[in-house]
C-alpha positions in Angstrom: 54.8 139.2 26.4 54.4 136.4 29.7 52.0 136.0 32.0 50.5 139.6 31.6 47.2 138.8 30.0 46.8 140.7 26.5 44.1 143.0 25.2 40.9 141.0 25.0 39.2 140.4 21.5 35.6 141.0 20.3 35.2 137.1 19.9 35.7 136.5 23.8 32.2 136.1 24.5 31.1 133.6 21.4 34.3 131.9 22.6 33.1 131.5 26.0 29.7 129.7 24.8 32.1 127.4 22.8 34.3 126.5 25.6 31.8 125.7 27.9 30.3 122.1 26.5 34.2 121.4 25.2 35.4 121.5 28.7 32.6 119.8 30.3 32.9 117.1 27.2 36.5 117.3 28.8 35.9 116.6 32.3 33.7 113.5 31.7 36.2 112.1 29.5 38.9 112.6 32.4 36.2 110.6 35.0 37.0 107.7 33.1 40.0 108.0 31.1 42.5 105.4 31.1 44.8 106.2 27.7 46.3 108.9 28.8 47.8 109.7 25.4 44.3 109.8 23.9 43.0 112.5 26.7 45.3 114.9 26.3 45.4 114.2 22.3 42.1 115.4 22.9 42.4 118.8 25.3 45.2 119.7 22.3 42.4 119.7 19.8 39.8 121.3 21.9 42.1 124.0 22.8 43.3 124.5 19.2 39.7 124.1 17.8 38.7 127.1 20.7 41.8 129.1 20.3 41.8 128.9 16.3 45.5 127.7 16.5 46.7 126.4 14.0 49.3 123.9 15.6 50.5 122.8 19.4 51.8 120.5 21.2 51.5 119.0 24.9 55.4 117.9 27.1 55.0 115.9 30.0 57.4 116.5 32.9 58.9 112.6 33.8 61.5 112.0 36.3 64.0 109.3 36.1 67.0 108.6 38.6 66.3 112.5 39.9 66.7 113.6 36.6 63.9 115.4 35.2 62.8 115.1 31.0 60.2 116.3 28.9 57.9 113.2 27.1 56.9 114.8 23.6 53.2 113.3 23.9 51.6 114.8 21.3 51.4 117.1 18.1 48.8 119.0 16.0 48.9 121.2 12.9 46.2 122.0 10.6 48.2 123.7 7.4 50.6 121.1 6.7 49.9 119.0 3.8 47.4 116.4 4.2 47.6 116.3 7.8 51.2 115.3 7.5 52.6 116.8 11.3 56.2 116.6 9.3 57.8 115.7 12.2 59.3 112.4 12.6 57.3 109.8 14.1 59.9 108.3 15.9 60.3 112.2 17.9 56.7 111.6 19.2 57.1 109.3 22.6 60.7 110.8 23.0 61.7 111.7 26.2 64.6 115.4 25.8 66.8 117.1 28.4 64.9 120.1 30.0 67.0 123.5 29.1 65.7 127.0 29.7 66.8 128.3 26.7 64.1 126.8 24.9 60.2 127.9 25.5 58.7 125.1 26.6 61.6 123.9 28.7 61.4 127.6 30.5 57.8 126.9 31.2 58.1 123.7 32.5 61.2 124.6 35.2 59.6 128.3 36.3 56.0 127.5 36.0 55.8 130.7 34.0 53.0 131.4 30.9 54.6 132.6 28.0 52.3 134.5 25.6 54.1 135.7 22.7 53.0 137.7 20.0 56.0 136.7 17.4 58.7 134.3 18.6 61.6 135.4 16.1 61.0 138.6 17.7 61.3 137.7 21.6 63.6 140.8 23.1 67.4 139.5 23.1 67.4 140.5 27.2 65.1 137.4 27.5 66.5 134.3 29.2 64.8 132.1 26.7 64.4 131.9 22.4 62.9 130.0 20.2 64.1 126.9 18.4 63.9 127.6 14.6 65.2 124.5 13.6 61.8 123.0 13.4 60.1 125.6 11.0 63.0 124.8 8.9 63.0 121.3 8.9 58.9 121.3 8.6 58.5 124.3 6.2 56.2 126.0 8.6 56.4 129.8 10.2 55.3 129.8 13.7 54.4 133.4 14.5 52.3 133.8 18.1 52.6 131.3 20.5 51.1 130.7 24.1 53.0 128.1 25.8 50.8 127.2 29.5 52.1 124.8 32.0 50.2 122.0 33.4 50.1 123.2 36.8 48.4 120.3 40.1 46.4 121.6 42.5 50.0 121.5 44.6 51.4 123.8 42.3 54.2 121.3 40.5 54.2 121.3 37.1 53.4 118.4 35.5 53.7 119.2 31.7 53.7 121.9 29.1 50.6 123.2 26.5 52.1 124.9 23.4 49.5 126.1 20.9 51.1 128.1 17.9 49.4 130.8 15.5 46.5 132.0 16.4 44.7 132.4 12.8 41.9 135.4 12.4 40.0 133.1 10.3 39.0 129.1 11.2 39.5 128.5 7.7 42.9 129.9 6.9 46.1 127.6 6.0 49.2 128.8 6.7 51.9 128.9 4.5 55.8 130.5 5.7 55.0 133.6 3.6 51.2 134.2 4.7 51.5 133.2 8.2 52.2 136.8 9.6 49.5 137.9 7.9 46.9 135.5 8.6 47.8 135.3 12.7 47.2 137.6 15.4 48.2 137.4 19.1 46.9 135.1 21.7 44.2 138.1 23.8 43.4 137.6 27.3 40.6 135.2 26.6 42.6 133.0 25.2 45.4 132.7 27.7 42.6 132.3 30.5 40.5 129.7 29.0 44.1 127.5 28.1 45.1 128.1 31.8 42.0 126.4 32.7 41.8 123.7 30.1 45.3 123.0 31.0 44.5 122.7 34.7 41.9 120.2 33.7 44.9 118.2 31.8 46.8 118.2 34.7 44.3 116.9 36.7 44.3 114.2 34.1 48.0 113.8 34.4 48.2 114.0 37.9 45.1 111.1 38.0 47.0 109.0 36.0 50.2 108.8 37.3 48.2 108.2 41.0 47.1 105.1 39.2 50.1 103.8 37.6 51.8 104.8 41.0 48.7 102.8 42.6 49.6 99.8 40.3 53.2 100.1 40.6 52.7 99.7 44.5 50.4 96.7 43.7 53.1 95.3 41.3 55.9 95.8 43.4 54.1 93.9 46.7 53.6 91.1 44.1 57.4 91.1 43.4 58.1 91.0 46.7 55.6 88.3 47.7 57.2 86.3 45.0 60.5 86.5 46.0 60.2 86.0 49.4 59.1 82.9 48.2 62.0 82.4 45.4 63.9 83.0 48.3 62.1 80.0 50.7 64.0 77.0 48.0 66.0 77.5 45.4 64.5 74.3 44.5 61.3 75.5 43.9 61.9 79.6 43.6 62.6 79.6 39.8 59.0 77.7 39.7 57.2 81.5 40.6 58.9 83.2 37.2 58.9 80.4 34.9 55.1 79.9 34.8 54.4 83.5 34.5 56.1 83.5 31.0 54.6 79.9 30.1 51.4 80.9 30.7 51.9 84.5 28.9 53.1 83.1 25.6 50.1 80.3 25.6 47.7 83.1 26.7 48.8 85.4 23.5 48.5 82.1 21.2 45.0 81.8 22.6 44.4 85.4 21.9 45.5 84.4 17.9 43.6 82.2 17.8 41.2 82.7 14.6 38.9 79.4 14.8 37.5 76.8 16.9 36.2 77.0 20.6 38.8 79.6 20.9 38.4 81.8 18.7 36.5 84.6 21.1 38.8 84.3 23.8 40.8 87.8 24.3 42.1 90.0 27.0 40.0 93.3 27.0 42.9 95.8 26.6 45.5 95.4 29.1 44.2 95.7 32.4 42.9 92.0 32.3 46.3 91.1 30.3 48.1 92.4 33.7 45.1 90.8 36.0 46.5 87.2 34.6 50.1 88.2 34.7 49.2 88.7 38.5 46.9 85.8 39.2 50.1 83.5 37.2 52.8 85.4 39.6 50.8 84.8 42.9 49.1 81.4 41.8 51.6 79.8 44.3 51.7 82.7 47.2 50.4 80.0 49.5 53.7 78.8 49.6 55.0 81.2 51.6 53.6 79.5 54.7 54.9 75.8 53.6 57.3 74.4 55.3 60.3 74.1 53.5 60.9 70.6 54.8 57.9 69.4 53.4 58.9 71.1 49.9 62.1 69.6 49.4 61.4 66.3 51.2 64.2 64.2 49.0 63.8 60.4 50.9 60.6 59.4 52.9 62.6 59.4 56.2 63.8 63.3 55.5 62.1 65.2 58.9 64.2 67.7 58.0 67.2 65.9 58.2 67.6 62.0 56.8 66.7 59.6 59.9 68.4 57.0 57.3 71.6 57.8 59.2 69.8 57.4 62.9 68.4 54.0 61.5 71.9 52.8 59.8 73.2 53.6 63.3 71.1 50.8 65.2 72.0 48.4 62.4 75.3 49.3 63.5 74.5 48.8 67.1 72.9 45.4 65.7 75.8 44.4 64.1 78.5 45.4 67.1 76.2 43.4 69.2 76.4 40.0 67.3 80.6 41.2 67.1 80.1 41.0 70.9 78.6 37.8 70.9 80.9 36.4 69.0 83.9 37.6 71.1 82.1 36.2 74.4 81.7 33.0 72.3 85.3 32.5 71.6 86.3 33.6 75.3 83.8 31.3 76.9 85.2 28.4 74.7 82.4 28.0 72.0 82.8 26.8 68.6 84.9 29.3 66.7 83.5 28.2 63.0 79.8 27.8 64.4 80.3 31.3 65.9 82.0 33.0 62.9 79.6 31.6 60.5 76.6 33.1 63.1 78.2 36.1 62.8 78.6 36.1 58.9 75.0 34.9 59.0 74.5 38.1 61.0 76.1 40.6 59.1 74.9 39.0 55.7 71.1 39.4 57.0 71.6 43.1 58.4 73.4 44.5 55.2 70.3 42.6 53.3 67.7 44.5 55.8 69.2 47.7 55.5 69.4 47.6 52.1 65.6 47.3 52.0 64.9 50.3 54.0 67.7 52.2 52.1 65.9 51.3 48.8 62.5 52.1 50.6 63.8 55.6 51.7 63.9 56.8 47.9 60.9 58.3 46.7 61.5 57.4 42.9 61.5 53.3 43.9 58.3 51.9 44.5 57.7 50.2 47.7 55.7 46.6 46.2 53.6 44.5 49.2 57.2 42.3 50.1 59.3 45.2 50.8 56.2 46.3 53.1 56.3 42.9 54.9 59.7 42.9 55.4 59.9 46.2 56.7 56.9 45.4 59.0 59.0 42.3 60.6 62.5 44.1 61.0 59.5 47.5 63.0 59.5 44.1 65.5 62.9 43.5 65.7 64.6 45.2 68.8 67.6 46.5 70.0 69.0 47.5 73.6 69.1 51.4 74.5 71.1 52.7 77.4 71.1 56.0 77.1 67.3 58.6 78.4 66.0 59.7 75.4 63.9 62.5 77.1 66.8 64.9 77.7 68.1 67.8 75.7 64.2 67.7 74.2 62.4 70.8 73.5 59.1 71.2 75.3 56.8 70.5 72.6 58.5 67.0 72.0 58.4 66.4 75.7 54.9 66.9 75.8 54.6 64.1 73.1 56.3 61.6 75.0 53.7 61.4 77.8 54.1 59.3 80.9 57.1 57.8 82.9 60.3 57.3 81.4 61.3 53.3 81.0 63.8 52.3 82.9 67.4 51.3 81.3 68.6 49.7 79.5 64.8 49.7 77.4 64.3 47.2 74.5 63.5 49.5 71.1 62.1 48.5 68.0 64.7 48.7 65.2 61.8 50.8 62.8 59.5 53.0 65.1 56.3 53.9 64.8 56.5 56.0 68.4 53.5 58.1 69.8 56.3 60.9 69.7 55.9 60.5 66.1 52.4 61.3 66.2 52.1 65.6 66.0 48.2 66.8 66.5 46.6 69.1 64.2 45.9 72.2 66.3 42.0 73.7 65.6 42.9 76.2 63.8 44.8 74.4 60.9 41.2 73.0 59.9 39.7 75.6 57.3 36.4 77.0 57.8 33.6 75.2 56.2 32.4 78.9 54.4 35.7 79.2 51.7 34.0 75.4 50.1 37.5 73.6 49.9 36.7 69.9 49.2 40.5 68.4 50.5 40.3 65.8 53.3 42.3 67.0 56.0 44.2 63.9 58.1 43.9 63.8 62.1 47.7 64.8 62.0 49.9 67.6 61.8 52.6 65.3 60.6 53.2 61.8 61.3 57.0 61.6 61.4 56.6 57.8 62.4 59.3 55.7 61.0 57.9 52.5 59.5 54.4 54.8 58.4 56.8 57.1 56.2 58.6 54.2 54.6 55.6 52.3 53.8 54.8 55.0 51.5 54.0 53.2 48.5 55.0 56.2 46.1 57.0 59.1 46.2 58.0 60.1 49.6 55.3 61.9 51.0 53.2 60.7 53.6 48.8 61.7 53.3 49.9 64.5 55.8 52.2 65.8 54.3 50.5 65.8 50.7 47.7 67.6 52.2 50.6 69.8 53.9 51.3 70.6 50.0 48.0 70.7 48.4 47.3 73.0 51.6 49.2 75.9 49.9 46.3 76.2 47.3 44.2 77.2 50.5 46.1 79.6 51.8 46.7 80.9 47.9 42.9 81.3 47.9 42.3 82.9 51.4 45.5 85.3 50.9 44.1 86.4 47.7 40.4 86.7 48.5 41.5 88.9 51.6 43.5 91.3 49.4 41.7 94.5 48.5 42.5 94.2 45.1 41.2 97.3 43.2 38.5 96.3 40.0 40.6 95.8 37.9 42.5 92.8 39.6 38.9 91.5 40.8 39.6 87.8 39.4 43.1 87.0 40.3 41.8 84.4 43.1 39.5 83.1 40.9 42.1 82.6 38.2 45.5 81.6 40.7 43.0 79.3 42.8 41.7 76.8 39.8 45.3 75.5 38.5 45.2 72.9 40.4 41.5 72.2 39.7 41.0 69.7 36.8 37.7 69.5 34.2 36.3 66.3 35.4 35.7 67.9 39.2 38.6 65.8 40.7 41.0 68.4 41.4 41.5 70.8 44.4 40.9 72.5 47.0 37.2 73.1 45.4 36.6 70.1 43.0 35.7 72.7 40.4 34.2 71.1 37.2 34.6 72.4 33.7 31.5 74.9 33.7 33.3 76.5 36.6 37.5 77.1 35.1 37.4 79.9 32.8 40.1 80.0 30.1 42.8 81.9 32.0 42.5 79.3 34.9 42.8 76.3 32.0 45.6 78.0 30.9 47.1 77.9 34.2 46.5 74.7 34.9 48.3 73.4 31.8 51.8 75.8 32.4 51.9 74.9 36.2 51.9 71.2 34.9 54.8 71.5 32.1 56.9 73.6 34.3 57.0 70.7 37.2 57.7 68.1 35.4 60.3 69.2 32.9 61.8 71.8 35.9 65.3 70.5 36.3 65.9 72.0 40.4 63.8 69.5 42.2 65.7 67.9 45.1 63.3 64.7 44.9 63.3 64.2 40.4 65.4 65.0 37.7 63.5 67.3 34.9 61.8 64.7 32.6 62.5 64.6 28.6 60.2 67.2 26.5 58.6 64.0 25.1 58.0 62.3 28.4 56.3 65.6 29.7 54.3 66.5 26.6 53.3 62.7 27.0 51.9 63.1 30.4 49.8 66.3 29.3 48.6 63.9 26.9 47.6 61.7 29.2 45.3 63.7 31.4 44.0 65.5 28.4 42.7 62.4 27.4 41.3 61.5 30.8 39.3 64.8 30.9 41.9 66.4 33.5 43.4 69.5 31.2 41.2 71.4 28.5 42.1 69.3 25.1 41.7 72.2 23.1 44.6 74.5 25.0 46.7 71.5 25.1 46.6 71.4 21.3 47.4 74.5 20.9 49.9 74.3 23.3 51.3 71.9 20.8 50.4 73.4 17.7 51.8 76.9 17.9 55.1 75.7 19.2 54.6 77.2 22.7 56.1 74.2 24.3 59.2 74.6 21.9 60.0 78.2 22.7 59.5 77.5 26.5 61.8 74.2 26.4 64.4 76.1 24.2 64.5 79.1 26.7 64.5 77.0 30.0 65.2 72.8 29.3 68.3 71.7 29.3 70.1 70.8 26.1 69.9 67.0 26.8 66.1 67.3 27.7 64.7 68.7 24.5 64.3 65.3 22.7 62.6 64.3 19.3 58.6 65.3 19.7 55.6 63.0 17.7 53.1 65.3 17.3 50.9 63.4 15.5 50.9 61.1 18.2 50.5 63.2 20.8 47.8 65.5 18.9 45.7 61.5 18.0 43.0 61.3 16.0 40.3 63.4 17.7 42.7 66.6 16.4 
C-alpha cells in the first residue's frame, strides 16, 4: 500500500494528545537549531516514540556537480542488542547513488509515501523492492514500513523519513522470528501525523541549508575580496593566506591550553572558530585601495618607476659637459694636462656623488647625518636644461606646476625638491573624527620630492607614504564596520582592526591598550608579525632567518608590544616550527635558542 492512507486504529486519539507537546517541543527546537544532525536525530525519535516503531532512519537529498545523492544522517532501532544500530559506523555520514529500485530512493525521486504493510511481500508489478541485505547483515526482520519524504513548502524533496515495524505493544523487542507477530501496519494516523512531522524536518532542512548557503555567500565574498587583493602584488598576495593558517594553528594551541592566563580561552563551537578565520582573511582588506606603488616601493626614489635612472642621466649631462669643456679647452689652446686632470677631477667627483645617492636610494642602507649633507650640497648644484618640461604633462601635473614657464635654457638643481613634487591631500582623504583613529595624517598626498625621499633616514618610505600604508588599517576598519555581517560574524572588525595595535597603547590606527585587544586580536597581532618578517616575496627585504625573526618577537614582547604569554606559546608548542617548515625556505630555518628567547621571566 502508498500514499492511500490505511484503516485508522483505536489509539489515534491518545496518539494525537501525545503528538501534540512532541511537535511543538519540535518546532522550538527548529527556532534555534544550529546542529542539524542533532534535530533531525531528534524528529526520528519523536516519530518512532509516537508511531511505536521500532527502527528508522532519515536520507537527505545533497546535490553535487548536478548529481543528486542520498546523505544517510541518521539511524534508530530499539530491539537490537544493547542499543547496538549494527550497522557500521562508518555507513552513517555516507553519501549513495539514488536508484528507484530501492524504497527510499523511490521516495525521494517521485515524492511518493510508501506505506507498507510487509516489505518482502511488496507486489512483484511494483517499480520498487526492498533491500534485504540489511536484515541479513544486522539479524533483524523488518516487517511494515512507512517511508515519508521531506517535502518544502515548494514542493522539492529535501530528504527521506523511514520508520520500520510498527510494534502493538511499546514494550516489545523484536527478534526475526517474533517480528511478524509483534507488528502491525502503519493506520492512517500514523502516516498523517509522520507527514506532518516530516514537513516540520524539512522546514529544518530547508532552514539550514539557507544558512550554510547564507554563509557560503559570505565566505565566498571573502574569497573573493582576498584575492582581488592576492591579485594587487604577488609580493604581498601570499601575505592574505599565510596568516590565516598562522594564526589558526596558534589559536588551536591557545584553545589546549590547560594552565596559566590561558587556560579559559576557547572558541564557543564553531561559529566564533569561523568568525576569526574571517577577521584573519580580511585583517588586510584595506589593501585593496593601496596603491600598489606604495606597497612595493623597492628604492626611496621608486614613484612608480626608479628616478635613479632620471638622476644618473643629469650626472651624465654633468659629465658630457665638463667633456665639452675640455674639448673647448684644447681647441682654444689651453693647457692640455691642466684640462685633462680638471676633467679627471670631474669625473672622479661625479662617479663619488652618484655613488652617494645610489647608496642612499636603497632602503636597507642607512642614510647617517654626512650622506644627508652631502646630498643637501649636490640638491644646490645645477645643471643647464634646454628642453620645456611642461609638455606631454597630464593635467593634474600641469596644475602643480603653477605660473609661467622659465625661459630656456633654465638652470636646475641636480636633486629637486620641486613644488611639482608637492601632491595635496584632497578633504576627503582625512578620516572623520567619529571612527577614533589616533594616526597623524601629513599635509600631503605624497611628496615625490627628490632630495625629501632620499633623506629618508630608514627604509624607503617617506612619513606620507607610511601613513599611505598604515592607512590600510582604516580603510580595514571602515570596510568592515560597514559590512552587515550577520551575529555571528559581529566581531570581525574588532578582531582584523587590533593587529596592528600593540599592549602598551602605541600602536594604530586607535592606540588600543591591553584592556582593550581580546585574545583573538593578540593572536593576530603576533602571526601578522612572523609572517612579514620571515615572508621571502618582499621586493624591498629578503625573508629574515627563523632565529632573527623569533628574536624580534622577542624583542617587543619584552617592551610590552605583543602579549608575552601567546608569544611563549608560540614558542612552546612548536607553532613557529610547523609554520617555518610549511612556508620558510630551507636556508631560513636556522638553529633556535629557546631558552634564550623564552628568558627567565618563563
Amino acid at each position: 500500500m502508498s500514499a492511500a492512507h490505511p484503516p485508522p486504529h483505536a489509539s489515534d486519539a491518545h496518539q494525537a494528545r501525545r503528538a501534540l507537546p512532541e511537535m511543538l517541543q519540535i518546532a522550538t527546537a527548529i527556532s534555534g537549531a544550529v546542529n542539524l544532525p542533532a534535530l533531525l536525530r531528534q524528529i526520528l525519535s519523536s516519530s518512532r516514540d509516537l508511531t511505536l516503531s521500532d527502527a528508522g532512519s532519515i536520507y537527505l537529498v545533497e546535490e553535487a556537480k548536478g548529481e543528486k545523492r542520498l546523505w544517510f544522517t541518521a539511524f534508530q532501532n530499539s530491539s537490537l542488542a544493547a542499543g547496538d544500530t549494527g550497522i557500521d559506523a562508518s555507513l552513517l555520514d555516507e553519501r549513495f547513488p539514488i536508484t528507484p529500485e530501492r524504497l527510499v530512493g523511490w521516495t525521494a525521486l517521485h515524492g511518493e509515501v510508501l506505506n507498507l504493510p510487509d516489505v518482502y511481500a511488496i507486489p512483484a508489478d511494483r517499480p520498487y523492492c526492498f533491500d534485504a541485505e540489511l536484515d541479513r547483515r544486522m539479524g533483524y526482520r523488518a516487517v511494515s514500513m512507512l517511508v515519508v519524504p521531506l517535502r518544502t513548502m515548494a514542493g522539492e524533496v529535501v530528504g527521506v523519513m523511514q520508520l520500520i515495524n510498527r510494534k502493538r505493544e511499546a514494550g516489545s523487542v523484536l527478534t526475526p522470528e517474533s517480528a511478524p507477530s509483534l507488528v502491525r501496519p502503519y493506520d492512517a494516523g500514523d502516516q498523517q501525523l509522520i507527514e506532518a512531522l516530516a514537513a516540520l524536518a524539512a522546514v529544518c532542512v530547508e532552514r539550514t541549508q539557507a544558512l550554510e548557503g547564507q554563509q557560503r555567500q559570505i565566505d565566498s565574498m571573502i574569497a573573493l575580496l582576498a584575492g582581488a587583493i592576492d591579485a594587487r602584488s604577488s609580493h604581498t598576495g601570499r601575505h592574505c593566506s599565510r596568516v590565516p593558517q598562522l594564526a589558526l594553528l596558534l589559536a588551536e594551541a591557545a584553545e589546549a591550553t590547560e594552565e596559566g592566563p590561558l587556560a579559559p580561552f576557547r572558541f564557543q563551537g564553531e561559529a566564533e572558530r569561523r568568525e576569526f578565520r574571517t577577521a584573519a582573511w580580511l585583517h588586510d582588506c584595506g589593501k585593496i585601495v593601496t596603491p600598489e606603488a606604495v606597497v612595493e616601493k623597492a628604492t626611496k626614489l621608486d614613484a612608480p618607476v626608479n628616478r635613479l635612472h632620471e638622476i644618473r642621466t643629469r650626472f651624465e649631462v654633468l659629465l658630457r659637459d665638463g667633456r665639452i669643456a675640455l674639448l673647448e679647452g684644447l681647441l682654444a689652446g689651453g693647457d692640455p694636462d691642466a684640462l685633462q686632470r680638471d676633467y679627471a677631477r670631474l669625473e672622479q667627483e661625479l662617479q663619488a656623488d652618484f655613488a652617494c645617492v645610489a647608496r642612499c636610494n636603497l632602503g636597507s642602507e642607512g642614510t647617517d647625518l654626512e650622506e644627508l649633507a652631502q646630498l643637501r650640497r649636490l640638491a644646490e648644484r645645477t645643471w643647464w636644461r634646454h628642453f620645456d618640461d611642461r609638455i606631454g604633462l597630464g593635467w593634474e601635473e600641469q596644475t602643480r606646476y603653477g605660473g609661467p614657464p622659465p625661459p630656456l635654457p633654465a638652470r636646475e638643481t641636480l636633486l629637486s625638491d620641486a613644488p611639482h613634487h608637492r601632491i595635496p591631500r584632497p578633504a576627503e582623504e582625512v578620516p572623520e573624527a567619529r571612527w577614533g583613529f589616533n594616526l597623524a595624517v601629513p599635509e600631503l598626498l605624497y611628496n615625490r620630492g627628490e632630495l625629501h625621499n632620499l633623506s629618508v633616514a630608514r627604509g624607503t618610505l617617506t612619513a606620507e607614504e607610511i601613513y599611505k600604508i598604515r592607512e590600510h588599517m582604516i580603510h580595514t576598519i571602515v570596510m568592515l564596520e560597514s559590512m552587515a555581517f550577520p551575529p555571528s560574524l559581529a566581531r570581525v572588525a574588532e578582531i582584523a582592526g587590533g593587529h596592528h595595535e600593540t599592549l602598551d597603547g602605541r600602536g594604530y590606527p586607535r592606540g588600543l591598550t591591553a584592556e582593550q585587544l581580546s585574545i583573538p586580536a593578540r593572536i593576530l597581532a603576533i602571526t601578522d608579525i612572523f609572517e612579514a618578517l620571515t615572508a621571502a616575496d618582499r621586493p624591498y627585504k629578503q625573508g629574515m632567518p627563523l632565529s632573527q625573526s623569533l628574536g624580534i618577537l622577542a624583542n617587543l614582547r619584552d617592551r610590552g608590544r605583543i602579549d608575552a604569554d601567546l608569544f611563549d606559546l608560540f614558542l612552546r608548542s612548536g607553532v613557529y616550527l610547523t609554520y617555518a617548515e610549511r612556508f620558510m625556505a630551507a636556508d631560513q630555518i636556522d638553529a633556535v635558542d629557546l631558552d634564550a628567547l623564552l628568558g627567565p621571566q618563563a
